[in-house]
PADO-650020 format. One line per field, with one value per residue (C-alpha): residue number from 1; residue in three letters; x, y, z. Coordinates in nm, 2 decimals, decimal comma. Layout:
REM residues N
seq: NUM; ...
type: ALA; ...
c1: X; ...
c2: Y; ...
c3: Z; ...
This chain:
REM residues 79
seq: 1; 2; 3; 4; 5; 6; 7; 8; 9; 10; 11; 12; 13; 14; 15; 16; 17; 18; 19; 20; 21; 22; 23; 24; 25; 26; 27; 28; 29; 30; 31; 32; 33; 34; 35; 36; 37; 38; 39; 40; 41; 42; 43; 44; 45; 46; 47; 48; 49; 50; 51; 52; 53; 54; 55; 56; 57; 58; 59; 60; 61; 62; 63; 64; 65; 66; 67; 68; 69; 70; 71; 72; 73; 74; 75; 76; 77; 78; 79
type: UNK; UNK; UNK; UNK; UNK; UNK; UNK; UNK; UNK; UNK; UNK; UNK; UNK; UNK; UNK; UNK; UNK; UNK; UNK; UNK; UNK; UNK; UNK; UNK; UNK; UNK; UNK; UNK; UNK; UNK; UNK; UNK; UNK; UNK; UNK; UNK; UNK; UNK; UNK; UNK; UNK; UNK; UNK; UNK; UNK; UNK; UNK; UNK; UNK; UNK; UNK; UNK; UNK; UNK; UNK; UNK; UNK; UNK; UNK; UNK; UNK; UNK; UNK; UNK; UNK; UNK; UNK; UNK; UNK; UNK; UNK; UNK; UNK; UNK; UNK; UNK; UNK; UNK; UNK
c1: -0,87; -1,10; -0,91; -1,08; -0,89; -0,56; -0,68; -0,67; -0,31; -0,17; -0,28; -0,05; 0,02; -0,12; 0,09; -0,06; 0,11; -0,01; 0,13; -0,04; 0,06; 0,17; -0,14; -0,34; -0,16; -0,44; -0,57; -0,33; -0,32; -0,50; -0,59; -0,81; -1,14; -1,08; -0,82; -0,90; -0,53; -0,56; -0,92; -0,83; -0,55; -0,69; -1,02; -0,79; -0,52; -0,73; -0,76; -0,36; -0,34; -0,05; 0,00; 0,29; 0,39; 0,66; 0,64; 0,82; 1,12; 1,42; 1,66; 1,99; 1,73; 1,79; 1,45; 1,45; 1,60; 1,33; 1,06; 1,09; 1,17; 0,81; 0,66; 0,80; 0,67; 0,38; 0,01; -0,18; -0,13; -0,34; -0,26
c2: 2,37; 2,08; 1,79; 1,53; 1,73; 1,54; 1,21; 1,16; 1,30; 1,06; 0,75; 0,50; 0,42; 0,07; -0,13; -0,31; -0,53; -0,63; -0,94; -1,03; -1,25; -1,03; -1,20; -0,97; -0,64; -0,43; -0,43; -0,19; 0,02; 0,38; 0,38; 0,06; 0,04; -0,25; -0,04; -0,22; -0,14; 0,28; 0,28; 0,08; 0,34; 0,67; 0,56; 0,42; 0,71; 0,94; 0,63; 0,67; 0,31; 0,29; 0,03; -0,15; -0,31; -0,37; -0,04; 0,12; -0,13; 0,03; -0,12; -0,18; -0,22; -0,56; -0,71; -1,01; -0,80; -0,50; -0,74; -0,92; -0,57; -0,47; -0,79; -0,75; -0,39; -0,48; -0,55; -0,71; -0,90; -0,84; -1,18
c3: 1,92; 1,93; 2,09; 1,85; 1,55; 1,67; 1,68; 1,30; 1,29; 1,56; 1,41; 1,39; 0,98; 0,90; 0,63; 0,35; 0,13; -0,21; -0,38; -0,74; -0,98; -1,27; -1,53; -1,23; -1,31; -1,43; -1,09; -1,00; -1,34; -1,23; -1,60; -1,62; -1,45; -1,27; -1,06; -0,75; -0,58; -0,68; -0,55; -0,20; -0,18; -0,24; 0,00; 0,26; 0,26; 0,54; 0,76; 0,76; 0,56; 0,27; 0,04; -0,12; -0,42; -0,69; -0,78; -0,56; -0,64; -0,88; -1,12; -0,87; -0,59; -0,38; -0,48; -0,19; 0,10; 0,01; -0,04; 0,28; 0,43; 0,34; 0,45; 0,77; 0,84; 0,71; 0,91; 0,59; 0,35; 0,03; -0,20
């Protein structure tokens, strides 16, 4: 096994969060072509980058304490 195979795998994951103002949405629509949030996330995925936003928020979900959760973890911040 080539010993440069594993190096991809043991990556550390790199945290990105994404904070828009919601006039910006259709940046992150995969639908639009100005998808600028699905494109940075499907190109970065391999480099073992994930992004967040509101999205993954639920109804019942404490918005603040998840929000400042993901900030925290977080190594960018895409404003």
């Amino acid at each position: 096994m080539d010993a440069t195979a594993n190096t991809d795998t043991c990556k550390e994951l790199i945290r990105v969060f994404v904070s828009y103002a919601r006039e910006d949405k259709r940046w992150l629509n995969p639908d639009d072509r100005h998808n600028l949030i699905p494109f940075l996330m499907e190109s970065m995925k391999r480099q073992n980058v994930v992004f967040w936003y509101d999205k993954e928020l639920r109804p019942g979900d404490e918005f603040k304490s998840n929000i400042e959760a993901e900030i925290d973890r977080s190594q960018i911040a895409l404003l």
